[in-house]
C-alpha positions as CSV (number, residue, x, y, z in Angstrom):
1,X,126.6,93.5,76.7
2,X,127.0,96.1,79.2
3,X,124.3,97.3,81.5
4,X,123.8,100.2,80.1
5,X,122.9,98.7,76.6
6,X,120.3,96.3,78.0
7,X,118.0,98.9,79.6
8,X,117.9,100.6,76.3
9,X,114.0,100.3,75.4
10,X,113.2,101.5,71.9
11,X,109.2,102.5,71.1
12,X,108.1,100.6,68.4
13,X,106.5,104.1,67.2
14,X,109.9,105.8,66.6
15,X,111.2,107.1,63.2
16,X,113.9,104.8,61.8
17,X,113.2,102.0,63.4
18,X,110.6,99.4,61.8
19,X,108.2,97.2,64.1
20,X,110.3,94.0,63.2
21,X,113.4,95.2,64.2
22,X,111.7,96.2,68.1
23,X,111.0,92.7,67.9
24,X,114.2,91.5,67.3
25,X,115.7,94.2,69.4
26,X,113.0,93.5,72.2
27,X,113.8,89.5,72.2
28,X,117.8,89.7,72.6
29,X,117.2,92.0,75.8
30,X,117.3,90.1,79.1
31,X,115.9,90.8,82.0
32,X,116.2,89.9,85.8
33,X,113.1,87.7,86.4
34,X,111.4,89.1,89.9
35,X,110.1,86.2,91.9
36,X,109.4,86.6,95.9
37,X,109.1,83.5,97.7
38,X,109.4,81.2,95.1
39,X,106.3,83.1,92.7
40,X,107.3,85.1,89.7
41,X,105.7,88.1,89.3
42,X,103.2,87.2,86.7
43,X,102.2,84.2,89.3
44,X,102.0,87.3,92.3
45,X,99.9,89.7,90.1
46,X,97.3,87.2,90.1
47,X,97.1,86.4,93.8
48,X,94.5,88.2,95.8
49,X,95.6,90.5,98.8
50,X,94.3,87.6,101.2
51,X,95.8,85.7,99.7
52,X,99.5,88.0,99.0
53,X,99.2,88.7,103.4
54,X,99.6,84.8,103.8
55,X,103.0,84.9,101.9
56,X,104.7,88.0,103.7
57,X,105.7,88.1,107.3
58,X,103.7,88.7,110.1
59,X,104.2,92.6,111.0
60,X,103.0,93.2,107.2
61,X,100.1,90.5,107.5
62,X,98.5,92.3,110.1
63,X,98.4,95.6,108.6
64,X,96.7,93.5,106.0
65,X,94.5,92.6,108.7
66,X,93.9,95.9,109.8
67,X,92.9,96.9,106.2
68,X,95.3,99.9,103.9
69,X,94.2,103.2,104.7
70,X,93.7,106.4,102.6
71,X,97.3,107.5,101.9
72,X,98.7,104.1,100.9
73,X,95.2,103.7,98.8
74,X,96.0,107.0,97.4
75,X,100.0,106.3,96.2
76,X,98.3,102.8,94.5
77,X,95.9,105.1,92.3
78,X,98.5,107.5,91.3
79,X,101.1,105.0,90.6
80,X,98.5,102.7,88.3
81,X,97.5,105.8,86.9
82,X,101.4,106.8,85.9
83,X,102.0,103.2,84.6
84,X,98.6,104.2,82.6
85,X,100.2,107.3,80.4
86,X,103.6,105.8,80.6
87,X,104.1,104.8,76.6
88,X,105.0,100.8,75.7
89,X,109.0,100.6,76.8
90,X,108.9,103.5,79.0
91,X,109.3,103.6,82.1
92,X,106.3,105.5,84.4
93,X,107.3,108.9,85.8
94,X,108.5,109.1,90.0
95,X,105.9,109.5,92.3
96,X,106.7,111.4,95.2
97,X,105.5,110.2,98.4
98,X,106.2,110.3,102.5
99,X,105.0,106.8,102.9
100,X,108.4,105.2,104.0
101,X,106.3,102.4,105.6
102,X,104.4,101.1,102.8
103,X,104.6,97.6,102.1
104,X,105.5,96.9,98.4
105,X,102.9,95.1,96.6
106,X,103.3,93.1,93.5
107,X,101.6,95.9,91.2
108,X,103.9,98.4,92.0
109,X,107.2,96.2,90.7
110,X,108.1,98.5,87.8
111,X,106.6,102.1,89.3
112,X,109.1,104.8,90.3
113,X,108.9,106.1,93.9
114,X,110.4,109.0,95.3
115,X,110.3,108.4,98.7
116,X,111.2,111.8,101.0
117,X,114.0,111.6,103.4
118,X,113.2,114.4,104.9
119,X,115.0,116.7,103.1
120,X,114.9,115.5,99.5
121,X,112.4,112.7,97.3
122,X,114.8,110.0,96.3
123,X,114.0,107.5,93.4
């Protein structure tokens, strides 16, 4: 398979295609499995932030410490809310941002960011 051909997502809601064929189609598919630190990403979504600032190192533990302010707050909101309206197979919409120095949380694996270079947003 090339690479191209595995990112191919199909909605289960599209004419000509039948629900059991997505299946099908959605089980021969593989994908990378994420895992930081030994934990898979189902195993990280269900940590608490305590206990996700234990796992990273220690410059990103203490802005844990310190408590996420407004603007990161703020880019988590609109990127749950993209992953919201994004339809099943789809992949959410960019969000643009000018937080370069946000820490990447487990919830946000799967968003789109465009982050500003100064010049441009890139995704």
């Amino acid at each position: 398979h090339s690479f191209c051909t595995l990112l191919l997502l199909v909605s289960p809601n599209m004419s000509g295609i039948d629900k059991e064929r997505y299946e099908k189609l959605k089980k021969e598919r593989t994908f990378y499995k994420f895992t930081y630190r030994g934990y898979e990403l189902e195993q990280l979504l269900e940590l608490k932030n305590e206990q996700f600032s234990e796992m990273v190192h220690a410059r990103a533990r203490r802005r844990f410490q310190r408590g996420l302010k407004r603007k990161p707050m703020a880019l988590m909101k609109k990127l749950r809310a993209a992953k919201k309206l994004a339809k099943v197979g789809e992949k959410p919409p960019a969000i643009k941002t000018h937080l370069r120095d946000m820490i990447i949380m487990p919830e946000m694996v799967g968003s789109g960011v465009g982050i500003n270079n100064g010049k441009q947003f890139n995704a």
